[in-house]
C-alpha positions as CSV (number, residue, x, y, z in Angstrom):
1,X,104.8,133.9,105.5
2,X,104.5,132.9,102.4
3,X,101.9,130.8,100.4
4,X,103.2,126.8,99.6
5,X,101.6,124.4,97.2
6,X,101.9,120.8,98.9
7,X,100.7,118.8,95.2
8,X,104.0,117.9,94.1
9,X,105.8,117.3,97.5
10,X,106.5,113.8,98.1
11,X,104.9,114.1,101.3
12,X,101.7,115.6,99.9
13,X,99.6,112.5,100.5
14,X,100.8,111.7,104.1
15,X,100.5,115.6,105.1
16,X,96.9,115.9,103.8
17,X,95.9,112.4,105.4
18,X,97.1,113.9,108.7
19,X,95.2,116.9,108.4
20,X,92.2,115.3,108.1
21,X,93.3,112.9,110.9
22,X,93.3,115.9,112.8
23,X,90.1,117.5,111.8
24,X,88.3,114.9,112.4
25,X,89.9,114.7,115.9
26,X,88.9,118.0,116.2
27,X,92.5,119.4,118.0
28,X,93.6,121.9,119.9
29,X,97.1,122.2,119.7
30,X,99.6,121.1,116.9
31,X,103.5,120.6,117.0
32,X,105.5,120.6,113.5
33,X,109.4,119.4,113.7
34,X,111.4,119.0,110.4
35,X,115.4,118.5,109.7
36,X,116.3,121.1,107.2
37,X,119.1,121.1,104.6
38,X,121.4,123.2,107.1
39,X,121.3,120.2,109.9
40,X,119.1,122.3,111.9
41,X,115.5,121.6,113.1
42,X,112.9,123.5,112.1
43,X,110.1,123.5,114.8
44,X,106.6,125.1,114.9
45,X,104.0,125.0,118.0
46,X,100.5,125.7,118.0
47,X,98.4,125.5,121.5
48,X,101.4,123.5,123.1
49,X,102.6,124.6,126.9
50,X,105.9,123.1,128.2
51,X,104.0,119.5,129.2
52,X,102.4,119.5,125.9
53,X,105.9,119.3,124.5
54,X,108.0,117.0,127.3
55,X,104.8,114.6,126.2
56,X,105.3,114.8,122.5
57,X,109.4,114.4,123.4
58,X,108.5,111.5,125.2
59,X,106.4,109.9,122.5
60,X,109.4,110.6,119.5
61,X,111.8,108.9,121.8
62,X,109.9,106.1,122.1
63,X,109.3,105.6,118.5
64,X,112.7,106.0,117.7
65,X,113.5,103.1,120.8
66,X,111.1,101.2,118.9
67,X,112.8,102.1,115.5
68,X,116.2,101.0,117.0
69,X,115.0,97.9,118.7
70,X,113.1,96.8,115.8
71,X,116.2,97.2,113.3
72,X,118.6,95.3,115.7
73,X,116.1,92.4,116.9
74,X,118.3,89.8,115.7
75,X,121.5,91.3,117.7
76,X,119.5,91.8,120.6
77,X,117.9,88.1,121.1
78,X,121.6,86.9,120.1
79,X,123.0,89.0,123.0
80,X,120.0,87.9,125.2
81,X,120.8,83.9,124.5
82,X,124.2,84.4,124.9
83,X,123.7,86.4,128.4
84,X,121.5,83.0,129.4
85,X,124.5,80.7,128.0
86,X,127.1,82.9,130.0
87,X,124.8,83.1,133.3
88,X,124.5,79.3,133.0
89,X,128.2,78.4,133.3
């Protein structure tokens, strides 16, 4: 594999503050997932066993429910008033 300097990457900051939010939590296991330019995923585990993963799917999906949710509040308390109105008549 070869050698990659991070300095210029735009994410170089955010991947080097993670890192050390990792050190410092002293872990055991690590999962990487990344789109690449193809459309495929790159994905990378360290330490992980199947639960390790279905827990770290779990977590993803949630964030991008939260993403979703939090993008579309407006149409969702619109459609949650107008299911009120509608139950009401």
């Amino acid at each position: 594999m070869a050698s990659y300097l991070i300095s210029d990457a735009p994410y170089a900051s955010w991947l080097s503050e993670v890192l050390a939010t990792l050190e410092e939590h002293k872990i055991s296991q690590l999962a990487i997932a990344a789109p690449l330019p193809t459309g495929e995923v790159f994905t990378g585990y360290f330490g992980m066993d199947t639960m390790d993963k279905a827990l770290i799917a779990t977590n993803i999906q949630a964030d991008a429910t939260m993403d979703v949710v939090c993008a579309n509040g407006q149409r969702i308390q619109q459609a949650w008033e107008d299911n009120i109105e509608d139950s009401e008549d």
